[in-house]
C-alpha positions as CSV (number, residue, x, y, z in Angstrom):
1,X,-37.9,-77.9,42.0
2,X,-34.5,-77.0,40.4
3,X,-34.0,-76.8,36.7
4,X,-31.8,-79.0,34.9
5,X,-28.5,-76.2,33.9
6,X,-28.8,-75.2,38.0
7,X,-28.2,-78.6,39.4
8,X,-25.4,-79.3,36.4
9,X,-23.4,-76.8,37.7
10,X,-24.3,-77.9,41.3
11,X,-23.3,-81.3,40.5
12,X,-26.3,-82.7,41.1
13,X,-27.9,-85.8,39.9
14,X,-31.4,-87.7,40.3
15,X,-33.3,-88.9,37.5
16,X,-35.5,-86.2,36.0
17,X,-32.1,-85.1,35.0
18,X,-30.7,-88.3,34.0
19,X,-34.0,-88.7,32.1
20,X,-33.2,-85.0,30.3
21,X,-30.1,-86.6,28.7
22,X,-31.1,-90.1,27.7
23,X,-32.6,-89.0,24.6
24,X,-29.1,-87.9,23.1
25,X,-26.6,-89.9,22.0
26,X,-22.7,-89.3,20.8
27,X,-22.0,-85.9,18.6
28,X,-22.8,-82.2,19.4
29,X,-26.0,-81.2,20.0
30,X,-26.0,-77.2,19.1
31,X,-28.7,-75.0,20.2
32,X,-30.5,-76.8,23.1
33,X,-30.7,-75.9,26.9
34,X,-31.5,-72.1,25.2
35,X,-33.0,-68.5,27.3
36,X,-34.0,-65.7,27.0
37,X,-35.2,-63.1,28.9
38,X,-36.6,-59.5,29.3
39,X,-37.5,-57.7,32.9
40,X,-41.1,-56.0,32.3
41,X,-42.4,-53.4,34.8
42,X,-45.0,-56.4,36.6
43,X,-42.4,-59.3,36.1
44,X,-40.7,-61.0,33.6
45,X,-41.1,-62.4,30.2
46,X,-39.1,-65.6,29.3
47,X,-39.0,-67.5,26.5
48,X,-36.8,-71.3,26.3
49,X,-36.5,-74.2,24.0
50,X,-38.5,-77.4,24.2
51,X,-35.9,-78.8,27.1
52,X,-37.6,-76.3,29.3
53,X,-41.7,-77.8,29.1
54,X,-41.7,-79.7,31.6
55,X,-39.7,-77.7,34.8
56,X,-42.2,-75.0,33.5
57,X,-45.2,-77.0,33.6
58,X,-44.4,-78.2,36.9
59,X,-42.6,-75.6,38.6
60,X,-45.9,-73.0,37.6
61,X,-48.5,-75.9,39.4
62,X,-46.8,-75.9,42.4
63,X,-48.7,-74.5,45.6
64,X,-51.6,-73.8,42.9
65,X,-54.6,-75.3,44.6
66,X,-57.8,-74.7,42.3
67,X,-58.7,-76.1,39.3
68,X,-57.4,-73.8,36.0
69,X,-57.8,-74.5,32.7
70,X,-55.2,-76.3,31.0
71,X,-54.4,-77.0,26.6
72,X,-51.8,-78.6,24.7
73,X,-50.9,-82.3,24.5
74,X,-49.2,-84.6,26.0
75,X,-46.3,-86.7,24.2
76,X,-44.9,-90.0,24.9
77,X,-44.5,-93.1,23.0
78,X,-47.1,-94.9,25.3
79,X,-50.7,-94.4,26.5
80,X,-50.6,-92.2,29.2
81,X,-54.5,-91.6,29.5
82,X,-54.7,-94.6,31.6
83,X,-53.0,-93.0,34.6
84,X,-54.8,-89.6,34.0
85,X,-57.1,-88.4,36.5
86,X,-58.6,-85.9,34.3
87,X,-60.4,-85.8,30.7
88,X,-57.8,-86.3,27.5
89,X,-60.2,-85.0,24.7
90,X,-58.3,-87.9,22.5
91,X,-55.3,-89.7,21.6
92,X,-53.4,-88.8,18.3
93,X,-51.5,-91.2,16.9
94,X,-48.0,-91.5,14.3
95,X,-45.6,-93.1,14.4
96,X,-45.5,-94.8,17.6
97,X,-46.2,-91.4,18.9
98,X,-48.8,-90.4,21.2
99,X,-50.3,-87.6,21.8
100,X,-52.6,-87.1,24.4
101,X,-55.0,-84.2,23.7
102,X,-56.0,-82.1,26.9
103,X,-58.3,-79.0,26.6
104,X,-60.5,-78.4,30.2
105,X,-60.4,-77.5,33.6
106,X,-58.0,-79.8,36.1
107,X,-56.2,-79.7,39.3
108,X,-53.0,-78.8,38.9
109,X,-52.3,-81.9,41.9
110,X,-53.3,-84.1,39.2
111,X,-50.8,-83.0,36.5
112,X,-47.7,-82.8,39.1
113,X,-48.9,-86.7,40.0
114,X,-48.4,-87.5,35.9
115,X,-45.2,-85.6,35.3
116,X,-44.3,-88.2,38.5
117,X,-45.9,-91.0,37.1
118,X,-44.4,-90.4,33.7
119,X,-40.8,-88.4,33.7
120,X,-40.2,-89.2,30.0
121,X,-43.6,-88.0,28.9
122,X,-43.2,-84.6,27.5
123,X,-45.7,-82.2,28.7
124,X,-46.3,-78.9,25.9
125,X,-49.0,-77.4,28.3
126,X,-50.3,-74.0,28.3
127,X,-52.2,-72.2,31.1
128,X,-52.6,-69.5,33.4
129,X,-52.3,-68.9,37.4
130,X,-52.2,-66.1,39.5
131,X,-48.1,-65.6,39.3
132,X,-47.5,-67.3,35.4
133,X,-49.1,-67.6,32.3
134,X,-47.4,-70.0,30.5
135,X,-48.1,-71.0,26.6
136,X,-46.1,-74.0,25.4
137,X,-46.1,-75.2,21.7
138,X,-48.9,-77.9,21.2
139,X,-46.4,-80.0,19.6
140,X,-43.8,-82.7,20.1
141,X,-40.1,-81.2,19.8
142,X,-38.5,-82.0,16.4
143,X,-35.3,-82.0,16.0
144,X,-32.6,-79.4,14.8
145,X,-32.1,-79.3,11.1
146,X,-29.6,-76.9,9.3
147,X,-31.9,-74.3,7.8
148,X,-32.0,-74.0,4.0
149,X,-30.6,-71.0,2.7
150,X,-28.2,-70.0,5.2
151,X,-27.0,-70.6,8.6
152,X,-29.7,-68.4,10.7
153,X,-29.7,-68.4,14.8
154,X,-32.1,-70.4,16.7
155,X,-35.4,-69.2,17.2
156,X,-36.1,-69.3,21.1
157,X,-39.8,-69.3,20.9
158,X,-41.0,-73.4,22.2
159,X,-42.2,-71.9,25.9
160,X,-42.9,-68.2,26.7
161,X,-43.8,-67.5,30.8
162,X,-44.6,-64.5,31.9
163,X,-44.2,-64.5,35.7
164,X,-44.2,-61.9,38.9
165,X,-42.1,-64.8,40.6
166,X,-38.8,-64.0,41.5
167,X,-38.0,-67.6,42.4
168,X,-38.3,-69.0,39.1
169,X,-36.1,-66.6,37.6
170,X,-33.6,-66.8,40.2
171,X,-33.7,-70.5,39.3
172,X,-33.4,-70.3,36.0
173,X,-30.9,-66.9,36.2
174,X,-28.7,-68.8,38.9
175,X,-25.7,-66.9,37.3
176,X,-27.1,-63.6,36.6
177,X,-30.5,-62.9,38.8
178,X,-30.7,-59.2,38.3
179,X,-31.1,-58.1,34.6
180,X,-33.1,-56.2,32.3
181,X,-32.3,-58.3,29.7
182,X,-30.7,-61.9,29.2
């Protein structure tokens, strides 16, 4: 699976990325589609906005093929416990928002066949396998408001990943795959 910046720049389209930039509309949208990263001496340490969740989420699952345990919640602004395979521990409600509450053990299969089912849904799980450990923010994205006293630089903190794979970072590194620190 191909992150959203890597098939821009390949021209690419489908519509997981089409679905990426429905949600904005005319004007400048500053700060999104952000990365950061830091080689370690097992791997690397990367930490993104909220655009990032779900490629993460699904991206880390792939070829994963035993049950882990997986927290966080899943957003969308319908129910998606009734195509679920796997215990939501409940269903928070505001606003027309929903958030799906998930905290037990689950086949990663099961996931990959939601983020299918649901594209739009945004999935802020966290979880480890044997090549990432990934910790997304429990929360649904809000959007970017000038902070009060002074202009101050984005905080790219929404997903951190920590990750041995090479693959991923080449991925998301398309334009710069060996660093110590982008």
């Amino acid at each position: 699976m191909e992150n959203t910046l890597k098939k821009i720049f390949q021209g690419k389209t489908d519509n997981i990325l089409h679905g990426e930039f429905i949600k904005f509309s005319k004007g400048s949208f500053k700060d999104k589609y952000l990365l950061e990263a830091k080689k370690q001496k097992s791997g690397w340490s990367i930490k993104t906005g909220p655009e990032f969740a779900n490629y993460f989420v699904r991206a880390c699952l792939e070829g994963v093929s035993e049950d882990i345990n997986v927290m966080g919640v899943i957003v969308a602004t319908f129910d998606v416990s009734k195509k679920a395979e796997f215990p939501i521990e409940r269903i928070k409600k505001f606003m027309g928002i929903q958030q799906a509450v998930i905290n037990s053990k689950i086949s990663p299969s099961k996931i990959i066949k939601l983020i299918e089912e649901y594209p739009r849904a945004f999935f802020a799980l966290s979880f480890s396998t044997p090549l990432y450990q990934l910790k997304i923010k429990a929360k649904a994205p809000k959007s970017a408001k000038p902070a009060a006293g002074g202009e101050k630089g984005p905080k790219i903190d929404f997903c951190s990943l920590k990750t041995s794979d090479r693959k991923i970072v080449e991925d998301l590194f398309f334009d710069c795959p060996d660093f110590n620190e982008v």
